[in-house]
C-alpha positions as CSV (number, residue, x, y, z in Angstrom):
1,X,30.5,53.3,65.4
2,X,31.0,51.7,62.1
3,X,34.1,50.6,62.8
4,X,32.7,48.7,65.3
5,X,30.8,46.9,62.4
6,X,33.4,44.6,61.2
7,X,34.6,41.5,62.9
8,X,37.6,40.5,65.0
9,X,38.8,38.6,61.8
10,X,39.5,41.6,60.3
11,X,41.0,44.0,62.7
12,X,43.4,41.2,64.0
13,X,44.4,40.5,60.1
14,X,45.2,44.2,59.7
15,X,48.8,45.3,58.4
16,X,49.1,48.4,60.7
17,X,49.0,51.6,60.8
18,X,46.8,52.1,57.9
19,X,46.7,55.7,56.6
20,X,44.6,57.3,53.3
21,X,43.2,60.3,52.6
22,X,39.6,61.2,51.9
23,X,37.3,64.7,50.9
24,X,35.7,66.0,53.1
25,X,33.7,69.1,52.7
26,X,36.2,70.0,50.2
27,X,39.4,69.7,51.9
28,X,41.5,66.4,51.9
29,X,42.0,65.2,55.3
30,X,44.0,62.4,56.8
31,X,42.8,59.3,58.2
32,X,45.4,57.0,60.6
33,X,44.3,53.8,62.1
34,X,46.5,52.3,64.9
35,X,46.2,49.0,66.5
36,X,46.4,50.2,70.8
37,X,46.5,46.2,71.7
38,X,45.3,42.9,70.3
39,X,44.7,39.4,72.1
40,X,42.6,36.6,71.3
41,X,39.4,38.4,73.3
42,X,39.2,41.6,71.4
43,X,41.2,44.4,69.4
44,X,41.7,47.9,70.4
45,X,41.9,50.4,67.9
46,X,42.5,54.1,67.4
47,X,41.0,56.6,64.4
48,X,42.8,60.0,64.2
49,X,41.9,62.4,61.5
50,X,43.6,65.9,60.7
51,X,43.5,68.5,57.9
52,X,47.2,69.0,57.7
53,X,46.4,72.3,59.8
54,X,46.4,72.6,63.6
55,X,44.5,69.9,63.6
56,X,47.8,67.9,62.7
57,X,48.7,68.9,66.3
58,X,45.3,68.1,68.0
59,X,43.5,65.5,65.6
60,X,40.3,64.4,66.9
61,X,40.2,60.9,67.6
62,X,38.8,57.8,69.4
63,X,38.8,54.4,70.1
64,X,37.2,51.8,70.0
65,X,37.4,47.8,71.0
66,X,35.8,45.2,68.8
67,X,35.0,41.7,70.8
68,X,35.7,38.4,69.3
69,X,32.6,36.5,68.9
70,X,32.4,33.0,69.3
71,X,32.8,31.0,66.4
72,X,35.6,33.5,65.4
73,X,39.1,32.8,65.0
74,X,41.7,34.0,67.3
């Protein structure tokens, strides 16, 4: 996932939830990123997206955890 991409550094520096909009296929849809739990081994976040429709009620989502590397801060 391409969350998974970017380091501990900068999931655990996060000011939470973060949530923008983006275009997609010509509708605007909503994009909300929550920190689930965060220690000095790993984050785990979630990614929720809806199109103000009944997807507001259901959004698809998922999660994922993104381990500290060595050499990382904690």
């Amino acid at each position: 996932m391409e969350c998974e991409r970017r380091p501990y550094d900068y999931w655990v520096a996060g000011d939470y939830p973060v949530v923008f909009e983006r275009s997609f296929q010509g509708e605007n849809v909503q994009v909300e990123i929550v920190l689930l739990e965060s220690n000095p081994e790993y984050v785990h976040i979630s990614v929720a997206v809806d199109d103000g429709g009944l997807w507001a009620w259901f959004p698809p989502s998922f999660s994922a955890i993104i381990r500290r590397v060595d050499g990382e801060e904690a």
